[in-house]
C-alpha positions as CSV (number, residue, x, y, z in Angstrom):
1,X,-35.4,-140.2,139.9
2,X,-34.3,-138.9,136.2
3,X,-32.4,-140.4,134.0
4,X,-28.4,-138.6,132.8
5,X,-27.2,-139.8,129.4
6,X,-23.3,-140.9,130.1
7,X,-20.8,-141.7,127.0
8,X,-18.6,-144.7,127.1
9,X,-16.0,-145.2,124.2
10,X,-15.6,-148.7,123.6
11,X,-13.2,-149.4,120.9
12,X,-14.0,-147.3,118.2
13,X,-17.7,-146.7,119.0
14,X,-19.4,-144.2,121.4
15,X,-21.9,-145.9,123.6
16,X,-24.7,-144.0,125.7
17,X,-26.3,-145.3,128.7
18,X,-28.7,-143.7,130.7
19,X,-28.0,-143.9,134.6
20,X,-29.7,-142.6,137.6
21,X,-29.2,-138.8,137.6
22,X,-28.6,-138.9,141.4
23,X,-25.9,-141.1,141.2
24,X,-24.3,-139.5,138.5
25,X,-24.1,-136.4,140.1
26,X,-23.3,-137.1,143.6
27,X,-20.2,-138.7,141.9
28,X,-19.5,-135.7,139.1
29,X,-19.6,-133.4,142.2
30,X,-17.1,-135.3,144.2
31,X,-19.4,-136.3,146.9
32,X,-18.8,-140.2,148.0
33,X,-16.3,-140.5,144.9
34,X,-14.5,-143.3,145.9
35,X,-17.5,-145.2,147.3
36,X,-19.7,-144.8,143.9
37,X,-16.8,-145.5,142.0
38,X,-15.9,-149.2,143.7
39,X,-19.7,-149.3,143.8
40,X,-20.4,-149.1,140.1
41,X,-16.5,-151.3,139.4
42,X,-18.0,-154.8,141.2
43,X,-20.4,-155.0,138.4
44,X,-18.5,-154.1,135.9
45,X,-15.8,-156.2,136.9
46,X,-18.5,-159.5,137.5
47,X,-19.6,-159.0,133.9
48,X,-16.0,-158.9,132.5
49,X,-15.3,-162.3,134.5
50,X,-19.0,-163.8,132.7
51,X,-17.6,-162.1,129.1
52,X,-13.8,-164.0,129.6
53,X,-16.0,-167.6,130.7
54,X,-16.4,-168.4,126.7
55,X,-13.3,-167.4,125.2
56,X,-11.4,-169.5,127.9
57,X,-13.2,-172.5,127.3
58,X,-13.5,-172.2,123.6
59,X,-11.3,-170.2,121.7
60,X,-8.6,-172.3,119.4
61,X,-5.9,-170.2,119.9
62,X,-4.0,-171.2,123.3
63,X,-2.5,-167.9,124.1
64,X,-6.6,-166.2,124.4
65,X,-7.5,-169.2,126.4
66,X,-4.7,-168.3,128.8
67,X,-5.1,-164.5,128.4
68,X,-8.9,-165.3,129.3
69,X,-7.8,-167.3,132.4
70,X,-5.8,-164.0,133.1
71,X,-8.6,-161.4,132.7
72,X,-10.9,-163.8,135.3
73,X,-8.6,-164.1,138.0
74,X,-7.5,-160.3,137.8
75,X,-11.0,-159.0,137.9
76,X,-11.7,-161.5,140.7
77,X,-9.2,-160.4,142.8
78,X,-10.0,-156.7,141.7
79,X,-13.5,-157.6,143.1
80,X,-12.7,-159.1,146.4
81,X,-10.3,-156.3,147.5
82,X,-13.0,-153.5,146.3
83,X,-16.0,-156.0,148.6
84,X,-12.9,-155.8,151.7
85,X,-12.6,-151.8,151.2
86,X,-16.4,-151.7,151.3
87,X,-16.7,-153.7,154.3
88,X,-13.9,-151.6,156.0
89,X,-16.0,-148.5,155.5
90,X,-19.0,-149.9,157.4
């Protein structure tokens, strides 16, 4: 399976990752859109929750801590209702 080079902006940077070609395609072609989409969001969303863990527990500023607390439990629920709309697929 080959490789597609995708670009991400992040802030003011351009990232590149490389992903499986497939994958990239079947979604660019509108094939299974919605299904790669929450596919590829679960991950994304799990390592958003592990990035918010540190600042909640040890920035000084109260209003991060509690904006941290925010960001986990939004991407958690974000992650259990994208699991339920698999699950209803199958």
């Amino acid at each position: 399976m080959g490789l597609k080079e995708q670009s991400v902006i992040s802030g003011k940077r351009r990232l590149r990752r490389r992903v499986p070609a497939a994958a990239a395609s079947a979604v660019e072609a509108g094939e299974d859109f919605d299904v790669a989409f929450v596919q590829k969001m679960i991950p994304h969303h799990n390592s958003g929750i592990i990035e918010f863990l540190e600042p909640q527990s040890r920035a000084v500023h109260p209003q991060l801590r509690v904006a941290a607390t925010s960001g986990i439990t939004t991407q958690q629920a974000q992650v259990a209702d994208f699991r339920t709309w698999l699950a209803g697929r199958a």
